[in-house]
C-alpha positions as CSV (number, residue, x, y, z in Angstrom):
1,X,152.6,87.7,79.3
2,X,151.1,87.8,82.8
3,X,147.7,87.8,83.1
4,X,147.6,89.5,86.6
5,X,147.9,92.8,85.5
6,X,145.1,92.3,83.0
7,X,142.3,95.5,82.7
8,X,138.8,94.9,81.4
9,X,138.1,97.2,78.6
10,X,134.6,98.0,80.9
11,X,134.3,97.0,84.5
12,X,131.4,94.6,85.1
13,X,128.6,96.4,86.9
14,X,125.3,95.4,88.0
15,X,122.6,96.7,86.3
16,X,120.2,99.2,88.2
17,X,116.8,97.1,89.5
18,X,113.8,99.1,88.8
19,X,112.7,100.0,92.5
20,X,109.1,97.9,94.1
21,X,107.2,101.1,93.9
22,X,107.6,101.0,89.9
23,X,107.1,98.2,89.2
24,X,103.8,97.8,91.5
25,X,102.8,101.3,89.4
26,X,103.4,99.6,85.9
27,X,102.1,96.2,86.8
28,X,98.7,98.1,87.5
29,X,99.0,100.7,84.4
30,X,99.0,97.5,82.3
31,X,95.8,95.9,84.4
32,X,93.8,98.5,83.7
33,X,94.9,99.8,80.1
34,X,94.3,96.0,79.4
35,X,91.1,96.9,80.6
36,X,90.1,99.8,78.7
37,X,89.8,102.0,82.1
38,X,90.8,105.6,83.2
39,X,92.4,106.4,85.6
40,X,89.3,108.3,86.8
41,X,87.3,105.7,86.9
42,X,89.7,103.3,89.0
43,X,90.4,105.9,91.1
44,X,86.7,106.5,91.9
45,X,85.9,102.9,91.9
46,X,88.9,102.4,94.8
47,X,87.6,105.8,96.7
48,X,91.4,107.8,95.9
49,X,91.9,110.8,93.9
50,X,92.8,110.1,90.4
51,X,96.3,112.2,91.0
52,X,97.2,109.8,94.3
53,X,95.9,107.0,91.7
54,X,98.4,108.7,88.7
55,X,101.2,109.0,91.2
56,X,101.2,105.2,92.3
57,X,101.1,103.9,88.7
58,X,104.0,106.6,87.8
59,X,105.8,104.8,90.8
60,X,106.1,108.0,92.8
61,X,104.3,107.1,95.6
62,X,104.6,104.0,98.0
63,X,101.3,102.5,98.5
64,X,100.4,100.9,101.4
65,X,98.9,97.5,101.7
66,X,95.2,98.8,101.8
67,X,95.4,101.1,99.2
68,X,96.7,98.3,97.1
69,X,94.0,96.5,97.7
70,X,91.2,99.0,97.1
71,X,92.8,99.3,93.7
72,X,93.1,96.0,93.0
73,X,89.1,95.5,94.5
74,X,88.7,98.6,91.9
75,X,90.4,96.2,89.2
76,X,88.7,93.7,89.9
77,X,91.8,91.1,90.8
78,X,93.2,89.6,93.5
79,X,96.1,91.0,95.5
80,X,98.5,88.1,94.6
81,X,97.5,88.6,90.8
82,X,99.2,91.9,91.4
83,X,102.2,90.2,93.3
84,X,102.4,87.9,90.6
85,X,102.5,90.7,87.6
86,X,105.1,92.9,89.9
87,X,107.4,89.8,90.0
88,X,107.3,89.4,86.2
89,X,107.7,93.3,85.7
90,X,110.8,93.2,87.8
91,X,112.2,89.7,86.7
92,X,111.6,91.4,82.8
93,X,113.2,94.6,83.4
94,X,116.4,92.6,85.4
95,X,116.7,90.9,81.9
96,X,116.7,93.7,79.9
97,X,119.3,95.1,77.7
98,X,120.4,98.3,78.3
99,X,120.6,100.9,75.9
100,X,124.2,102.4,74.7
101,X,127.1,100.5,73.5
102,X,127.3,96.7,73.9
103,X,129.2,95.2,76.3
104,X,130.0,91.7,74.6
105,X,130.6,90.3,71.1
106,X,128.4,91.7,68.5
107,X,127.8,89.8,65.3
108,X,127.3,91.3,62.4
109,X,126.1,90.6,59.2
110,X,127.4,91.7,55.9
């Protein structure tokens, strides 16, 4: 048999990165629920809104560089502490499984 011709059973496809904006948002969710804050008081604390505050950590906004950094003054943490947690957010989520059906061999035990 020629092994040209062979078909995967499921095609090999990358999995979906999580985008920057979402990961910045969750890296500082988990800074200040680690905390014990709201996100009234960071909000106030960084001189935003609490919904522009909600938004960012939802990852439905794009933050600029500044408003990062109010929020992380707010936080009390430095700007490459957040770099550092968005790097492990995103090198996490690239490592994890996805839901649904398994792609490889699954052991099972009887």
């Amino acid at each position: 048999m020629s092994t040209d011709k062979v078909v995967p059973l499921r095609p090999r496809t990358r999995p979906q990165e999580l985008p920057l904006r979402a990961a910045i948002g969750r890296a500082l969710r988990d800074v200040r629920t680690e905390q014990g804050r709201t996100l009234t008081e960071v909000a106030d604390a960084a001189g935003m809104s609490m919904q522009y505050l909600s938004e960012i950590e939802r990852g439905r906004k794009e933050a600029s560089s500044e408003i990062l950094q109010a929020v992380c003054a707010a936080l009390n943490i430095r700007l490459a502490d957040l770099v550092a947690r968005t790097f492990r957010v995103l090198t996490v989520e690239a490592r994890a499984i996805p839901a649904g059906r398994p792609t490889g061999p699954v052991l099972m035990a009887a």
